[in-house]
C-alpha positions as CSV (number, residue, x, y, z in Angstrom):
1,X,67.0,-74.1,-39.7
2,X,67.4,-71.4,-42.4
3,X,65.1,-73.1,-44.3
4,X,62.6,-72.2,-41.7
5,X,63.3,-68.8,-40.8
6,X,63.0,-68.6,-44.9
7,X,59.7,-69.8,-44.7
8,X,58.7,-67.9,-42.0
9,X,59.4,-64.4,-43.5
10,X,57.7,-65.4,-46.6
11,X,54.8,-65.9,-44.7
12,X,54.4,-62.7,-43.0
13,X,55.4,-60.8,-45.6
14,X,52.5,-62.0,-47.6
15,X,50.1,-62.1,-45.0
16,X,48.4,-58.4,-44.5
17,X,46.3,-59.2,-41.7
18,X,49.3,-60.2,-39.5
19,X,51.4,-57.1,-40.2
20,X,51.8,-54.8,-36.9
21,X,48.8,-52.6,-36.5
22,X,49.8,-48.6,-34.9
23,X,48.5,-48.4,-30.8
24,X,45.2,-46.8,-30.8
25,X,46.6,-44.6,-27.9
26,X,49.9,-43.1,-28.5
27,X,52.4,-43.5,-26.3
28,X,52.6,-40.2,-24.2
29,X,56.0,-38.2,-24.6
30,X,58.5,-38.9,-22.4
31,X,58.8,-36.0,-19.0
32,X,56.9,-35.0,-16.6
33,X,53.9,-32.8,-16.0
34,X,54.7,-30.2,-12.9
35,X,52.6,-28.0,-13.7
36,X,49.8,-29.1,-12.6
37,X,51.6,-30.2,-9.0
38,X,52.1,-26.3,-9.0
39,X,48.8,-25.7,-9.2
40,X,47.1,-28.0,-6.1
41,X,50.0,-26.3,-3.8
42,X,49.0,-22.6,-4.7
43,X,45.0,-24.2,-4.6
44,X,46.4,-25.1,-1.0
45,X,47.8,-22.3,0.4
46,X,44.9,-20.3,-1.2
47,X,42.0,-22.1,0.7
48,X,44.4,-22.8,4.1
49,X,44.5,-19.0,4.7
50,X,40.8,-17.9,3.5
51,X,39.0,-18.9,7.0
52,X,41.8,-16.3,8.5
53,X,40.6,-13.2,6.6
54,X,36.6,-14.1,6.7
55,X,36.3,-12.5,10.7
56,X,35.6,-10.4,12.1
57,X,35.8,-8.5,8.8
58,X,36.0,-10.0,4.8
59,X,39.5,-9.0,3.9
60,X,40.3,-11.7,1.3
61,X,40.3,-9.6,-1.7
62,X,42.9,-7.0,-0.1
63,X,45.3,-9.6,1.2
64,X,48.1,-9.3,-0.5
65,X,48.9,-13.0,0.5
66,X,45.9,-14.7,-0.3
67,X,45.8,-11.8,-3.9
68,X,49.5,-13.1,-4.7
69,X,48.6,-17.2,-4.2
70,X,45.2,-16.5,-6.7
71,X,47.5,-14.9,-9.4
72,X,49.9,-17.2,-9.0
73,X,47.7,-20.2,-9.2
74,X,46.0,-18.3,-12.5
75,X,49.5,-18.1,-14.1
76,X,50.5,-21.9,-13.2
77,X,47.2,-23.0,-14.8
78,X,47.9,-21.2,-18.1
79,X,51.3,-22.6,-18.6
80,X,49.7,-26.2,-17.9
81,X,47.0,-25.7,-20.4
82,X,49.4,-24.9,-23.7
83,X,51.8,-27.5,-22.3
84,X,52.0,-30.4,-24.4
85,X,52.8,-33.5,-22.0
86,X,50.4,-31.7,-19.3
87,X,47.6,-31.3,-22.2
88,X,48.2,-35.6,-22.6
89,X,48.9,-36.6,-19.3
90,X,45.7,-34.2,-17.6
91,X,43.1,-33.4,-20.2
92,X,42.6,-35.2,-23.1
93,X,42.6,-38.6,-21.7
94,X,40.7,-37.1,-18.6
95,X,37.6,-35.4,-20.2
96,X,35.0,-36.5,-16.6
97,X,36.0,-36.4,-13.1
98,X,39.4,-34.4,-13.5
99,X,40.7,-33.1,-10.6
100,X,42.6,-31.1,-11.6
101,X,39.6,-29.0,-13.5
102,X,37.3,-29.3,-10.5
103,X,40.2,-27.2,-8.4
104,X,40.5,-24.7,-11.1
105,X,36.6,-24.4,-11.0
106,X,36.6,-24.5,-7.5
107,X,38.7,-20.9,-7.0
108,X,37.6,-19.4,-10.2
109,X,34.0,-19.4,-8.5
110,X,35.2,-18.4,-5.4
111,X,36.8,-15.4,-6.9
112,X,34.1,-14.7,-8.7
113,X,31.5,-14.6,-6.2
114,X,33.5,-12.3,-3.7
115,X,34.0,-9.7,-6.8
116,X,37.7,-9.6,-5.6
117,X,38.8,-8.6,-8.9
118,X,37.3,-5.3,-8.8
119,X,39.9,-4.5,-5.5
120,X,42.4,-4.9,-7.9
121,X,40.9,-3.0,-10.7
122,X,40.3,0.2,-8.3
123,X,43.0,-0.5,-5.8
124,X,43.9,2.9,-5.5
125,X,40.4,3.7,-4.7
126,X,40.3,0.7,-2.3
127,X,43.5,1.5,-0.6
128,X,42.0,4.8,0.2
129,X,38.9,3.7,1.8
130,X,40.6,1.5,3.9
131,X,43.0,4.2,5.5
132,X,39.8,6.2,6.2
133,X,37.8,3.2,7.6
134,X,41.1,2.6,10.0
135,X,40.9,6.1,11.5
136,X,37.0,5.6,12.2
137,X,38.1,2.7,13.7
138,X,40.5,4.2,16.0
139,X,38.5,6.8,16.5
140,X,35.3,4.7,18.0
141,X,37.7,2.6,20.1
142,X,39.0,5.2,22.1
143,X,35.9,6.8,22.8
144,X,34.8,3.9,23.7
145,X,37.7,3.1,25.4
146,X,36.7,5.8,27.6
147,X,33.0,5.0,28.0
148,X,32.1,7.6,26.2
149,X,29.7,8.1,22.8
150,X,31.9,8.3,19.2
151,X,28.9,10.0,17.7
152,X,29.8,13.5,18.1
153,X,33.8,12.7,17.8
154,X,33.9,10.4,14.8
155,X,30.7,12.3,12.8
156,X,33.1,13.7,10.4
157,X,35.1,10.9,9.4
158,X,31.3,8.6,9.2
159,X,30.1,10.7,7.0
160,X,33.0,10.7,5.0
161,X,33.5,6.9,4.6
162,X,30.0,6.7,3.5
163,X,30.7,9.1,0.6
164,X,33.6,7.0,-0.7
165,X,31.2,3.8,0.0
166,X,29.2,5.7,-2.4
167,X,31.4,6.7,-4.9
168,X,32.6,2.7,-5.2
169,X,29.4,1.6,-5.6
170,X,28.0,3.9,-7.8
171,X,28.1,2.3,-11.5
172,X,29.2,-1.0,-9.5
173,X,26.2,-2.2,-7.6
174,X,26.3,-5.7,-8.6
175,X,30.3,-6.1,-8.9
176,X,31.4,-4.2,-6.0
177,X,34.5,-6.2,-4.2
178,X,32.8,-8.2,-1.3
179,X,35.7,-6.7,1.3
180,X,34.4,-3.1,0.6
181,X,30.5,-4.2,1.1
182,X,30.8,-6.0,4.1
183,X,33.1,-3.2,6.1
184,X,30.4,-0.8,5.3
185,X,27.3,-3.0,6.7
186,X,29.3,-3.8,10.0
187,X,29.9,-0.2,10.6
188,X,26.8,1.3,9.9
189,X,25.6,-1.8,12.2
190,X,27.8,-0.8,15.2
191,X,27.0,3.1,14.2
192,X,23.1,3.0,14.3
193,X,22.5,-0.6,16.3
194,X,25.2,-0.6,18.8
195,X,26.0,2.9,19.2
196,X,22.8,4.5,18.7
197,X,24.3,7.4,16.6
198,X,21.1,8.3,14.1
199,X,18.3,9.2,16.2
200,X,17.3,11.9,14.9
201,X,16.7,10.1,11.4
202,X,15.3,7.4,13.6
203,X,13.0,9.9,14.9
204,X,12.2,11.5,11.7
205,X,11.9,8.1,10.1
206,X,8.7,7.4,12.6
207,X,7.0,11.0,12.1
208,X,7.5,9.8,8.3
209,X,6.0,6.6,8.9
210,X,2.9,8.1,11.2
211,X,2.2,10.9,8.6
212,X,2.0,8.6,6.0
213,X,0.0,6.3,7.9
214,X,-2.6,9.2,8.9
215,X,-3.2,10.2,5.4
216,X,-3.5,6.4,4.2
217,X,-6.2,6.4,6.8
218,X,-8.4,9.3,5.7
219,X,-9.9,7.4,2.9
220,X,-10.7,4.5,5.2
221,X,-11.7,6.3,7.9
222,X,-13.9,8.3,5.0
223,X,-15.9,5.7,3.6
224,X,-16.8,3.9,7.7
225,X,-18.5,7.1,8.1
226,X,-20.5,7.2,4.7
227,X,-21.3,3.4,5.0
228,X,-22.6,4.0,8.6
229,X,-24.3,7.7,8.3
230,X,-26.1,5.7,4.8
231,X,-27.3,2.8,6.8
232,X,-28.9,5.1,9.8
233,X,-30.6,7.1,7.1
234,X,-32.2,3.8,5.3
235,X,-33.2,3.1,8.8
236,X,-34.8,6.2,9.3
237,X,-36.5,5.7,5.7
238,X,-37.6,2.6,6.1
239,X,-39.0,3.9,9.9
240,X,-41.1,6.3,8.8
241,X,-42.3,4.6,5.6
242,X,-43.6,1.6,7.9
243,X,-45.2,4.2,10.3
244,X,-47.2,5.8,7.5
245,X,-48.4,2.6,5.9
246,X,-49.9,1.9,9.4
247,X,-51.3,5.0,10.1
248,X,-53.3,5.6,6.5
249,X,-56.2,3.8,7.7
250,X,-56.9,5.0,10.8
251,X,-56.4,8.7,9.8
252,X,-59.0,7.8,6.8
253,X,-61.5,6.8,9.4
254,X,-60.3,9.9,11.9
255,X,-61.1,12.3,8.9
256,X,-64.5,10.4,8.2
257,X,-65.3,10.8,11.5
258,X,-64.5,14.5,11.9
259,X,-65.9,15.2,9.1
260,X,-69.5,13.9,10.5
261,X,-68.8,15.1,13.5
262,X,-68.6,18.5,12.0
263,X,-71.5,18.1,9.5
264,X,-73.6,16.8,12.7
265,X,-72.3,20.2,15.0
266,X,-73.3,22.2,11.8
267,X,-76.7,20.6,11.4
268,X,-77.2,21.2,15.6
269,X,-76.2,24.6,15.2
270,X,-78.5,25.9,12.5
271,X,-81.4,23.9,14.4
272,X,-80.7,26.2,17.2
273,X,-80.1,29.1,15.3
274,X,-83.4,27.8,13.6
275,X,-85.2,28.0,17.0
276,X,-83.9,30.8,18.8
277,X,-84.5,32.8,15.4
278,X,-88.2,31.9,15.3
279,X,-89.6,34.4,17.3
280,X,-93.8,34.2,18.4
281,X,-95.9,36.7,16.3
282,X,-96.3,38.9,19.3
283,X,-92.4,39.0,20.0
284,X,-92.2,39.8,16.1
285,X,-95.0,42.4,16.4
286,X,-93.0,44.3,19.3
287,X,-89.8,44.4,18.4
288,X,-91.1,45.8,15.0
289,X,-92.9,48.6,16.9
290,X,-90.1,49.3,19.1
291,X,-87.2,49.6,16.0
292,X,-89.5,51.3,13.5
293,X,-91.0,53.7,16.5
294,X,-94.4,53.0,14.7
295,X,-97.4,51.7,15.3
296,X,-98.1,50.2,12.3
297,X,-99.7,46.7,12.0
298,X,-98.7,45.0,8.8
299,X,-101.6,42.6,9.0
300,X,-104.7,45.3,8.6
301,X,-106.2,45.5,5.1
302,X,-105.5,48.8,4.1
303,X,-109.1,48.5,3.0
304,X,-109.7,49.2,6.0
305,X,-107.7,52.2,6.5
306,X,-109.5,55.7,6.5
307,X,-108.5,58.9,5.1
308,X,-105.4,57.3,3.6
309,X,-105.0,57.6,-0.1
310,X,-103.3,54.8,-2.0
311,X,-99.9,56.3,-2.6
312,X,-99.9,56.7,1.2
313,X,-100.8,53.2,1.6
314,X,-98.0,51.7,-0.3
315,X,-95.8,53.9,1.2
316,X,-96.4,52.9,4.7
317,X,-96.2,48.6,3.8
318,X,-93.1,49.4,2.4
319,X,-91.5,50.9,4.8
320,X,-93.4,48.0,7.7
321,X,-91.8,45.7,5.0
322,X,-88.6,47.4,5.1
323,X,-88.4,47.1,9.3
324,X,-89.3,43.6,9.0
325,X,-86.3,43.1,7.2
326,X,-83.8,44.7,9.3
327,X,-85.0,43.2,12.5
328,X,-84.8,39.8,10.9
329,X,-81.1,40.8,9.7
330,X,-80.7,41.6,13.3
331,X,-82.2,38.1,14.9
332,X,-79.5,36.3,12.4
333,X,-76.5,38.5,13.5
């Protein structure tokens, strides 16, 4: 039997492949991990009371209860991630599907969203604005409590929330705590919607929207009348143009035959003028005798003529030649 047992020794010692090999996963250290238990009850209580603050107004971010189970939560998270055992036992052998990481997620995001932190970074500011939206509160109720309008009443306190509204959000547009955002849009909801309070920017709003409208219209109305007022006078072109193509023959032939008709009326005319101007010889012979007052007869030889010297005799046909004249000027006229 010793023998054996000898033999047996031998052999593993000189055998390297069958000495013990180290686990490839160590052994986690002996206790337990509480942390994270910690941190699913405060993940618990955090999400239990949140539908309880959501209506009829958002007051997560300044509930102290719901504040006080976030930061707790926070702090219990930190103490589990530089704990050794919790580091073993929940994260480095759970890298996918950890629970406890999707929690943590879960209300970081949540937080996030809401911008609750910034209640806490301004809370004096915050804390203000809410003891002002409270007396606007009571303030509306009993007027309305008494059927009666809170627009004249509760004016002053309005107007002086929505300055604070502005100061907050000033600088803060995109990380303005949620709680703060959505009490402003309810009451200027219930304050223009439900109670009617701001008619007269209402009114002035539409006189706005109308004047603009008017002066966006001139343009239009501007270029209908040009488009129409240049179509009636290519119309009135195209009219007249068609009217004088179809009349340029028929006033060439119009003019041609005026222009005979004249010539004809002229040629009738001077053949009457020719006829009524040729007087007989013993017409001729008169009225010479009657204008000149002499007896003359322009037709005897002066041959003929006795006692008459020859400057007399040229004398005499001039001046019959001279009558002639005259009375023919006369027959014309």
């Amino acid at each position: 039997m010793l023998i054996l047992k000898f033999l047996v020794g031998v052999v593993l010692l000189a055998s390297p492949t069958l000495a013990k090999k180290p686990h490839p996963h160590p052994i986690p250290p002996q206790g337990n991990c509480n942390q994270i238990e910690q941190f699913a009850g405060q993940f618990e209580k955090f999400f239990k009371q949140v539908p309880l603050y959501v209506y009829p107004a958002f007051t997560i971010c300044s509930n102290d209860n719901i504040t006080q189970h976030y930061k707790e939560a926070m702090t219990i998270w930190a103490n589990a991630t530089n704990d050794h055992i919790c580091q073993v036992m929940n994260f480095e052998r759970r890298s996918k599907s950890n629970p406890a990481v999707m929690m943590h997620d879960q209300l970081v995001s949540f937080w996030t969203t809401a911008n609750c932190q910034d209640c806490l970074d301004r809370r004096n500011q915050t804390v203000e604005f809410f003891t002002e939206f409270a007396g606007l509160d009571g303030c509306i109720k009993q007027e309305v409590d008494q059927a009666l309008s809170p627009c004249g009443p509760c004016a002053d306190t309005y107007q002086k929330i929505q300055g604070m509204y502005e100061a907050l959000a000033k600088g803060h547009k995109e990380t303005l705590c949620f709680d703060v955002e959505d009490r402003m849009n309810q009451t200027r909801h219930r304050w223009s919607a439900e109670f009617n309070c701001c008619k007269n920017k209402q009114h002035s709003k539409t006189s706005f929207i109308g004047t603009a409208s008017a002066f966006c219209s001139v343009p239009l109305v501007f270029y209908a009348i040009m488009f129409f007022v240049t179509r009636r006078k290519e119309r009135v072109e195209e009219l007249v143009a068609g009217v004088t193509r179809d009349a340029e023959p028929q006033a060439g032939s119009s003019r041609e035959g005026m222009n005979g008709m004249v010539a004809e009326r002229k040629l009738n005319n001077l053949d009457v003028i020719r006829e009524n101007d040729e007087p007989k010889e013993g017409q001729l012979l008169d009225i010479v005798s009657n204008t000149s007052g002499s007896t003359v007869d322009v037709n005897l030889d002066h041959s003929g003529m006795k006692g008459v010297s020859d400057e007399e005799d040229d004398v005499s046909i001039l001046g019959a030649m001279k009558a002639n004249v005259v009375v023919e000027r006369n027959l014309l006229d």
